[in-house]
Legacy VTK file of the C-alpha trace (Angstrom):
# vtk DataFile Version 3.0
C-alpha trace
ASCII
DATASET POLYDATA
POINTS 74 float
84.423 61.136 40.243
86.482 59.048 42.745
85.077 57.888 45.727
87.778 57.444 47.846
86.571 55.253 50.673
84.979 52.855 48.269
88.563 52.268 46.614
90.248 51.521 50.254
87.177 49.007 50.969
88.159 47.429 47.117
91.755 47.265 47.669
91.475 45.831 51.197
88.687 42.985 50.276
90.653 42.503 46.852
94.036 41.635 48.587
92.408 39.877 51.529
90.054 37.496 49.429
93.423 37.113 46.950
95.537 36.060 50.071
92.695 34.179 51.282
93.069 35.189 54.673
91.887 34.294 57.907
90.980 36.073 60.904
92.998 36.503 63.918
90.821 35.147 65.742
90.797 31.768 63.930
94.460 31.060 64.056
96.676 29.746 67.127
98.008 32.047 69.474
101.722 33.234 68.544
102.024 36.679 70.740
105.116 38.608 69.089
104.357 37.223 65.760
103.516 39.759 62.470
100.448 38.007 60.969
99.905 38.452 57.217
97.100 39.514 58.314
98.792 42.680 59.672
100.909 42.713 56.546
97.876 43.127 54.260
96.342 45.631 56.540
99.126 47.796 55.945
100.190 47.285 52.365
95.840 48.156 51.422
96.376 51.475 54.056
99.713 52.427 52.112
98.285 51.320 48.252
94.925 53.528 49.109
96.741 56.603 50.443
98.874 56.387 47.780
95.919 56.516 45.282
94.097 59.451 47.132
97.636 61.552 46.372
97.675 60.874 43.095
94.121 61.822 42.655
94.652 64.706 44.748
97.354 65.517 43.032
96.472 65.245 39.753
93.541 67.269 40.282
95.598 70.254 41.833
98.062 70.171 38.050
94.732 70.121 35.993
93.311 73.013 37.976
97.087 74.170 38.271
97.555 74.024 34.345
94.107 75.914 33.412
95.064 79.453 31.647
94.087 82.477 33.434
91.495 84.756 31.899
92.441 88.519 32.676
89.989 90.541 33.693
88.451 93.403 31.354
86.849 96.234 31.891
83.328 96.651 31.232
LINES 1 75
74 0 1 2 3 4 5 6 7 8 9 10 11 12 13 14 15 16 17 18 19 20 21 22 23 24 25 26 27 28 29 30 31 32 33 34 35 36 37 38 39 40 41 42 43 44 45 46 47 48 49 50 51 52 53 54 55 56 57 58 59 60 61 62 63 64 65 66 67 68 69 70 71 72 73
């Protein structure tokens, strides 16, 4: 099945090692200023929720889509 959790940690350390980016704490200070950092942060949050919806989702239409067996009498 899908392990949720270990696709966010995926996503974030595939964009972040892609971007090769560096720490906050490395850089300069520049107070005010969105890092891409923050950017990347973000964009990983918004990709992974929108991969738990579609799982979720496409779960609920398979169960959604399974025929009904009536009941019958013994």
């Amino acid at each position: 099945m899908h392990d949720p959790m270990l696709m966010l940690t995926s996503v974030i350390a595939v964009v972040t090692r892609a971007f090769g980016v560096q720490p906050a704490a490395d850089r300069p200070d520049d107070r005010g200023a969105v890092s891409i950092e923050q950017v990347l942060w973000y964009a990983a949050a918004a990709i992974s929720v929108a991969v738990v919806a579609a799982i979720i989702w496409s779960q609920i239409r398979d169960t959604a889509s399974t025929p009904v067996q009536s009941p019958s009498a013994p």
